[in-house]
Each structure stands twice: as structure tokens, then as C-alpha cells.
C-alpha positions as CSV (number, residue, x, y, z in Angstrom):
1,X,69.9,51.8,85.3
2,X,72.9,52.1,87.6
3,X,75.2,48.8,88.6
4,X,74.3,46.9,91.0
5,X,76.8,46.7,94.0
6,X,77.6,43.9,96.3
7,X,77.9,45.2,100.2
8,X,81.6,45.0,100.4
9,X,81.7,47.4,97.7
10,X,78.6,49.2,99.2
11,X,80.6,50.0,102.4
12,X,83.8,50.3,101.4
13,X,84.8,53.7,102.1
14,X,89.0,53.2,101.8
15,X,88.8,52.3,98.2
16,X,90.5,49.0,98.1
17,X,91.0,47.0,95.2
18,X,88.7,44.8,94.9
19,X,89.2,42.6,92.1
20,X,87.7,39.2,92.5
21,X,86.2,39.8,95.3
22,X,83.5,42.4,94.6
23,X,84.3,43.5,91.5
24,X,86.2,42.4,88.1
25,X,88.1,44.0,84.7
26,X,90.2,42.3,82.4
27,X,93.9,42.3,83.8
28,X,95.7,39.1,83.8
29,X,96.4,37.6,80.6
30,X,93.6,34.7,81.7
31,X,91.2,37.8,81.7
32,X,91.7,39.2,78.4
33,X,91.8,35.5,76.6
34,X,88.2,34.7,78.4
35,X,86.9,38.4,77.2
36,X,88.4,37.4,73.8
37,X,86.4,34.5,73.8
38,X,83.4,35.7,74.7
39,X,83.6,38.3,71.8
40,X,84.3,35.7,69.6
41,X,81.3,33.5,70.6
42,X,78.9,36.1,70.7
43,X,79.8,37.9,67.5
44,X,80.5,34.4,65.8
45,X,77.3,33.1,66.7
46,X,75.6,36.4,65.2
47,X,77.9,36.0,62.2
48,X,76.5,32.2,61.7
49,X,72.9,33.7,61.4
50,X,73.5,36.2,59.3
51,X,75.7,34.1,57.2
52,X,72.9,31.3,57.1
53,X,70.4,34.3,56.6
54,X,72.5,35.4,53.5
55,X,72.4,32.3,51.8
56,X,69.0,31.2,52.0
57,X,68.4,34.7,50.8
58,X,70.5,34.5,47.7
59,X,68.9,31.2,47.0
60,X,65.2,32.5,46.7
61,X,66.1,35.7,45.2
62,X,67.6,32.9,42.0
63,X,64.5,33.5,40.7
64,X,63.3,37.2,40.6
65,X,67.2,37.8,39.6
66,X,66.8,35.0,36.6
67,X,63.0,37.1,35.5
68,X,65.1,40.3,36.2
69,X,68.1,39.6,33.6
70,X,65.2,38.1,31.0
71,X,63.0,41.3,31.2
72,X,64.8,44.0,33.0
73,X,61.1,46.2,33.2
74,X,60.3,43.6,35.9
75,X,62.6,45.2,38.4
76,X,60.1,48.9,37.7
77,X,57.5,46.6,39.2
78,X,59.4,45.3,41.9
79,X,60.6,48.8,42.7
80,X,56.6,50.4,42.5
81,X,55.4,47.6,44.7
82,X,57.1,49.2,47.5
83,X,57.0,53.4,47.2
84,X,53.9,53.1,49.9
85,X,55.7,51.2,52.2
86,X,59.0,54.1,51.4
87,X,57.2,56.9,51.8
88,X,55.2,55.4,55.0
89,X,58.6,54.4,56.3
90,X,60.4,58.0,55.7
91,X,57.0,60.2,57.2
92,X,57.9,57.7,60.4
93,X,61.8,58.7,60.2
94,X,60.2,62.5,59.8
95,X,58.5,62.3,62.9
96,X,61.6,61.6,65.0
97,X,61.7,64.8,67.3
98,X,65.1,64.1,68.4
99,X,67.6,63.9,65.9
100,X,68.6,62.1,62.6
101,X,69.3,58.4,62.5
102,X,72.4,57.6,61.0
103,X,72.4,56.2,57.1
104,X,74.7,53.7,58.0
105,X,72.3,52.2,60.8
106,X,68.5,53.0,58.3
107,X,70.4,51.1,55.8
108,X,71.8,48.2,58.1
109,X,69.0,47.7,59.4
110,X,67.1,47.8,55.8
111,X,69.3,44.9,54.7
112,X,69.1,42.9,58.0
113,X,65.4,42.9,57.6
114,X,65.8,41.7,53.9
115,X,67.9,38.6,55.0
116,X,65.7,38.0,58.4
117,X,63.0,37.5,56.0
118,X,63.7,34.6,54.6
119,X,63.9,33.0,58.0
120,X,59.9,34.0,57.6
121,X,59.5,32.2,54.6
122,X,61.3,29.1,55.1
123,X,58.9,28.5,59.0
124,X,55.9,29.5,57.3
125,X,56.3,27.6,54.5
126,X,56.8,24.2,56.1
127,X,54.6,24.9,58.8
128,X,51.7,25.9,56.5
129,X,50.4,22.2,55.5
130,X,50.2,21.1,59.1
131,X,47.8,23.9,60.2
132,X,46.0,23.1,56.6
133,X,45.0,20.0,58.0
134,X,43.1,21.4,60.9
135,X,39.7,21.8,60.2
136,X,37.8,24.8,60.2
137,X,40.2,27.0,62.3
138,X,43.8,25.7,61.1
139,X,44.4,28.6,58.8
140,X,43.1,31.1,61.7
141,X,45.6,29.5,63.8
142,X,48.4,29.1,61.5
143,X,48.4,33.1,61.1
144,X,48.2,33.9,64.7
145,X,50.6,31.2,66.3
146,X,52.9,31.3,63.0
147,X,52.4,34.2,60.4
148,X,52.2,37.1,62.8
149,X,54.7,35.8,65.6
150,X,57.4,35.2,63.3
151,X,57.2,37.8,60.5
152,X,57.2,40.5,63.7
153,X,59.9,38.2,65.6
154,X,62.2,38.6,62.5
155,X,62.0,42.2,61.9
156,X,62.7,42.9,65.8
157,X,65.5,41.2,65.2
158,X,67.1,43.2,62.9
159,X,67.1,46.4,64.7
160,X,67.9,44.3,67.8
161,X,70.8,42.9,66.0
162,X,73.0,46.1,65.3
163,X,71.0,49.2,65.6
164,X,69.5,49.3,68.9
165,X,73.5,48.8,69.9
166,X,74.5,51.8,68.6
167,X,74.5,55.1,70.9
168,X,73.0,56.6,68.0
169,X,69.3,54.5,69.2
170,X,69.2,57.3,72.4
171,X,65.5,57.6,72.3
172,X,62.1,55.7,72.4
173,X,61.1,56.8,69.1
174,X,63.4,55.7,67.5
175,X,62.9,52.0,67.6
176,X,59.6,53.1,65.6
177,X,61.9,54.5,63.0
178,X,64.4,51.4,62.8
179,X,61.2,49.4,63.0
180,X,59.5,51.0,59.9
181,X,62.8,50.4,58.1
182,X,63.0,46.7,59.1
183,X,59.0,46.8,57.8
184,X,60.5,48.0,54.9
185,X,62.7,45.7,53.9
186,X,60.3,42.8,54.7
187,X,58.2,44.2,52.9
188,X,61.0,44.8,49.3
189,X,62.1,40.9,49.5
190,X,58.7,39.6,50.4
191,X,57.0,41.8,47.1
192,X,59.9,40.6,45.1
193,X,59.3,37.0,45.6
194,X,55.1,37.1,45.6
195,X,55.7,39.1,41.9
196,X,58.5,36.9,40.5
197,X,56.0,33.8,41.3
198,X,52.9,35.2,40.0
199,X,55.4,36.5,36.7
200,X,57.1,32.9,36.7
201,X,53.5,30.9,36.5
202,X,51.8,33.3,34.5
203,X,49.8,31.5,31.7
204,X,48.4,34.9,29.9
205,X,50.8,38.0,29.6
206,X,53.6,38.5,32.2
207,X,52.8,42.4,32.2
208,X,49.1,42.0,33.2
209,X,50.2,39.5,35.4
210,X,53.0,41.8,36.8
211,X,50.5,44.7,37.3
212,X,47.8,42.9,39.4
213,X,50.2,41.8,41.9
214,X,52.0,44.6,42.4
215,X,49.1,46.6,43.0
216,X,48.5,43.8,45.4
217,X,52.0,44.1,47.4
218,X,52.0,48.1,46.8
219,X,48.6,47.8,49.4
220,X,50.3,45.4,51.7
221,X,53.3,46.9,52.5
222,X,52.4,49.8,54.4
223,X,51.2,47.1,56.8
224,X,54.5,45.8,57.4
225,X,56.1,48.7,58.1
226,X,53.2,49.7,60.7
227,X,53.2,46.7,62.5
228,X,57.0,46.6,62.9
229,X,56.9,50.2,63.7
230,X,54.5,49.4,66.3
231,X,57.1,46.8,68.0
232,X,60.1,49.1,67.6
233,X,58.8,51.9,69.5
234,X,58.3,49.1,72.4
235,X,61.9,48.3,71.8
236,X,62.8,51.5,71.9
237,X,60.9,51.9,75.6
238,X,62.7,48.8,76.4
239,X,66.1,50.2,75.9
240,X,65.6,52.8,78.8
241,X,63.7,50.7,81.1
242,X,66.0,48.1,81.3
243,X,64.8,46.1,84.6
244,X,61.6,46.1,82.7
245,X,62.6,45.3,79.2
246,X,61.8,41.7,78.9
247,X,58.0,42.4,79.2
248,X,57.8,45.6,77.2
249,X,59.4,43.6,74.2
250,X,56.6,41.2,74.4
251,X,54.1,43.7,75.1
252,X,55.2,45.1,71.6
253,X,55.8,41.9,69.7
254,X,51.9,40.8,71.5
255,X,50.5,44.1,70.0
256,X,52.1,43.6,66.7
257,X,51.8,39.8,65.6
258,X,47.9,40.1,66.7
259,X,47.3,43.0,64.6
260,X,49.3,41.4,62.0
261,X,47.4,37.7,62.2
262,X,44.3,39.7,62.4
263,X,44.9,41.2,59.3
264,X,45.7,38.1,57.5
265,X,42.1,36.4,58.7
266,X,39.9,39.0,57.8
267,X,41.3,40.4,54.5
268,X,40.3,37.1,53.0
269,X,37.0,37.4,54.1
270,X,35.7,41.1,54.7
271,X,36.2,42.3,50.9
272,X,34.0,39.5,49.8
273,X,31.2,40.3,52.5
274,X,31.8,44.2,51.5
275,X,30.5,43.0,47.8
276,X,27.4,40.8,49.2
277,X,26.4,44.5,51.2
278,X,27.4,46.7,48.4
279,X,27.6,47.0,44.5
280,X,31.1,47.4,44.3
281,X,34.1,45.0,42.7
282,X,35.9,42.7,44.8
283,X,39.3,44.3,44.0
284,X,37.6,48.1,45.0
285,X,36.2,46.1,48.0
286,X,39.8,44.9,48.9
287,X,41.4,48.5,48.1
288,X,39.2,50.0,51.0
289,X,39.1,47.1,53.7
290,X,43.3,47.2,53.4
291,X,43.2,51.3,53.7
292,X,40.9,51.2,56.3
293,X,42.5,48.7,58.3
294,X,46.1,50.2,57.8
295,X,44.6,53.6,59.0
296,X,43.1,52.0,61.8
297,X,46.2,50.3,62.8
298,X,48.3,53.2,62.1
299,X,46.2,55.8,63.9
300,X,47.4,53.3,66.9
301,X,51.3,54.2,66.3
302,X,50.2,57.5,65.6
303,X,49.3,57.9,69.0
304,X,52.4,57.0,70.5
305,X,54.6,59.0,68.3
306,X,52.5,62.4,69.0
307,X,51.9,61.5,72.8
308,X,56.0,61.3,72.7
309,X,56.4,64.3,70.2
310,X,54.1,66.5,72.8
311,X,56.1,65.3,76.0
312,X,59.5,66.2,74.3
313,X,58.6,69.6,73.6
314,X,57.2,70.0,76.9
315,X,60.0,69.0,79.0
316,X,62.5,70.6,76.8
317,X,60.9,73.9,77.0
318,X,60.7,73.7,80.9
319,X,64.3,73.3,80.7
320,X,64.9,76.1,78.6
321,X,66.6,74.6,75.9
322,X,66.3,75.7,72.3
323,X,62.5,74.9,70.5
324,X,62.7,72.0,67.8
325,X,60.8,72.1,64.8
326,X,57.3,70.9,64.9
327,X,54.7,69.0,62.5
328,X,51.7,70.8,63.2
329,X,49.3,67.7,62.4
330,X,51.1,66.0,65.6
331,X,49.8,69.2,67.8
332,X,46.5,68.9,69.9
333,X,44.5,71.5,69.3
334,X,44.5,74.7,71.9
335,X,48.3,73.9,71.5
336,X,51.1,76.2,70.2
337,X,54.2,74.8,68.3
């Protein structure tokens, strides 16, 4: 979006300086201390969260590092519990049309996510027993006002925080790829902790114990990194729309905590109702309701990324640059790559 200009320097047509009186730079020495100050405030103040972020991160991480160093196979599990988040995450960074993402910025952003998380864990945590004590609907509320705000909030953040600044973020789609990465990191810390707990508290074997909730997490995970990838690709629209961006981030963040809370209502529920219907095991009950939900979900983001895929291609091949590889599965049919 181009500058806005006040009407002196609309109708100036004698180019006059006008410093201070339409327009402004840093040149007196007054200038460059008040731009110094302003760096230092806004970088300092991001510095303080990601300090705070850090610490609180290293203090509940004591734990999986303490089960770690005791039995070092417990870091396989933690490592297994997230491959289908990974490989969700990387197909998302495949689909990018455009170009490569830096490493730097994927693995920024990865870490970000990690220490945003705890951020997560510390609100829902204390706000937890205060929606418990609502009858009936406190737990309903708790994950739409709480879970799925925050958890989606935080992992916004850390693309917002450094990635989406970088002139390397110069498309849409790729706040869908920063956003699967920030799912994926939520997703590592968050499996780390639920296994290290279930491992600490364990009163039969610490293996069997290890393997149920990792097959747990392994499910979950692709969930983060859909949801998140859902609210990137808004941020993404929202970095070229900028007059508009406010609402498109909210839009995106709406789209994503609701499909998030709704998640955490009905996978409680719909798995035991599957087994009242059907001869089948809870746990194979749970398997499909998380799969088909995730699809569901996912064919959502799916959408966006091939309706942007298609419209790339097309108006790069009315302006006669060079074809880009395609994935086939993104093509409609009747349509050539």
C-alpha cells in the first residue's frame, strides 16, 4: 500500500524540503537518539517475552530432560510422537509454489513456537479450575474462550514475531508454511511434556505407559499443525492487504481456535458414541474420529492452498514467464500442469 501524503506534499510541485512540516527522516542528532529509542523499546520489549518465554520453557522441560538422562529411549518416543505432525508440516512447505523458505526463518520460527507454548500452558492451566466449576458447559467453554484462542494466538505469534518480517515471507502461502512449522513446534514441546507426565506417574511399566501416549500425541499433532496452518495463510493475506489486515488476522485466528475448541469438545465424546453404534474398541473408535476430523479440517486448508496454487500458474503463464513445477493432486481436473 503506497504512503499516504498530506496536501502540502500532494501539491508540491518545486520539491521543497519539507521536513517537519509534511514529512520527516532522521537528521538532527535529537532524530537519531528518538529512532534509537524506539529500536530499543520495541526490540527490548520483544526480547523480555522471549526471555520470559525461555525460562518458563526451561523450567517445564526439568522434567522430560531429568526422564531423558535416566532412560535415554524416552527421547525415541518423544521424537515418534511427532513424525505425523513433520511430515504434515514439510508436504505444507512442498506445496509452496513460489519459492523456498529460508532454514534460518523454518527453524526460527520452529523454536519461537516451542517457547510461545509454554505461554499456553501456564493460561490454561490456571484458568482450567475456574471453568471446572461451571456446570454443565464450563469445560465447553473453557476450550472455546481459552484452549483454542490461546494455543492459536501463540503460534500466530511466532511467525508474527520474526518471520512474517523478513522479505523472504513475499507471498500468501507462505504464512501457511511458517504456520505449519509454528504447529509443529507446539505440537514437539506440548508431546514432550503430556509423555514425560504420563512416564513420571506411571504405576505399571514406563514403556507401556510410554507407547499409549505417544500413539496418543502422534494422532494429535497433525491437528496443530492444520489449525495453525489455517491462521498463517490468513496472515499471510494479511501482509499484502495491509489497510485490511486487522480483520483478516481475526478472520484466521476465528477460523482456527473454533476448529480447534471444536475438536477438543467432541473427541471426548464422539469415540465413545462411535462404540455404543458399533462393535469396535474405544481406542480404534478414537483413531478414526481424529483422522476423520483432521481430514475434514485439512481438506479446508487444502482448498486454499490449491485455489492459490491454480491462480499462480495462471497469471504467471499470461505473463509469459517460465512454468513452475506442479503437484498434480493440486490440479482440477480438465486442467494441464
Amino acid at each position: 500500500m503506497a504512503r499516504k501524503r498530506d496536501p502540502v506534499e500532494q501539491a508540491d510541485d518545486q520539491s521543497r524540503d519539507l521536513y517537519e512540516v509534511s514529512t520527516w527522516e532522521p537528521r538532527s542528532a535529537l532524530d537519531r537518539l528518538s529512532s534509537l529509542i524506539y529500536s530499543l523499546l520495541s526490540y527490548g520489549f520483544q526480547g523480555i517475552v522471549v526471555g520470559v518465554a525461555l525460562i518458563i520453557t526451561l523450567v517445564l522441560l526439568i522434567q522430560p530432560g531429568v526422564l531423558v538422562l535416566e532412560d535415554p529411549v524416552l527421547g525415541i518416543f518423544f521424537g515418534l510422537s511427532v513424525v505425523p505432525a513433520a511430515l504434515l508440516a514439510g508436504f505444507i512447505w512442498y506445496t509452496d509454489i513460489t519459492s523456498n523458505e529460508p532454514l534460518s526463518l523454518l527453524v526460527a520460527t520452529f523454536v519461537l513456537s516451542i517457547l510461545f507454548a509454554t505461554f499456553a500452558g501456564v493460561v490454561n492451566t490456571y484458568t482450567q479450575p475456574y471453568f471446572q466449576a461451571i456446570p454443565l458447559v464450563g469445560l465447553v467453554l473453557y476450550f472455546f474462550l481459552i484452549v483454542g484462542p490461546v494455543e492459536e494466538v501463540v503460534k500466530l505469534l511466532a511467525v508474527r514475531m520474526y518471520a512474517y518480517r523478513s522479505d523472504s515471507f513475499d507471498a500468501v502461502i507462505d504464512g501457511a508454511v511458517y504456520g505449519a512449522v509454528a504447529g509443529l513446534g507446539f505440537a514437539a514441546v506440548e508431546n514432550m511434556l503430556y509423555i514425560s507426565a504420563e512416564v513420571a506417574t506411571a504405576e505399571a511399566s514406563p514403556f507401556a505407559a510410554a507407547t499409549g501416549i505417544t500413539t496418543v500425541r502422534a494422532l494429535v499433532g497433525p491437528g496443530h499443525v492444520i489449525f495453525s496452518a489455517i491462521a498463517g495463510f490468513y496472515l499471510g493475506l494479511a501482509k499484502f492487504n495491509p489497510d485490511k489486515a486487522g480483520p483478516i488476522v481475526v478472520k484466521g485466528l476465528l477460523v482456527a481456535a473454533v476448529v480447534h475448541a471444536m475438536y477438543n469438545v467432541t473427541v471426548g465424546v464422539i469415540p465413545g458414541m462411535i462404540t455404543t453404534l458399533v462393535p469396535v474398541s474405544f481406542g480404534l473408535a478414537f483413531i478414526a474420529y481424529v483422522i476423520l476430523y483432521d481430514l475434514t479440517v485439512g481438506y479446508y486448508l487444502y482448498r486454499k492452498i490449491s485455489r492459490y496454487r491454480r491462480t499462480y500458474r495462471e497469471v504467471r503463464d499470461d505473463t509469459g514467464d517460465p512454468p513452475t513445477a506442479e503437484l498434480t493432486e493440486f490440479d482440477p481436473p480438465n486442467r494441464q500442469p
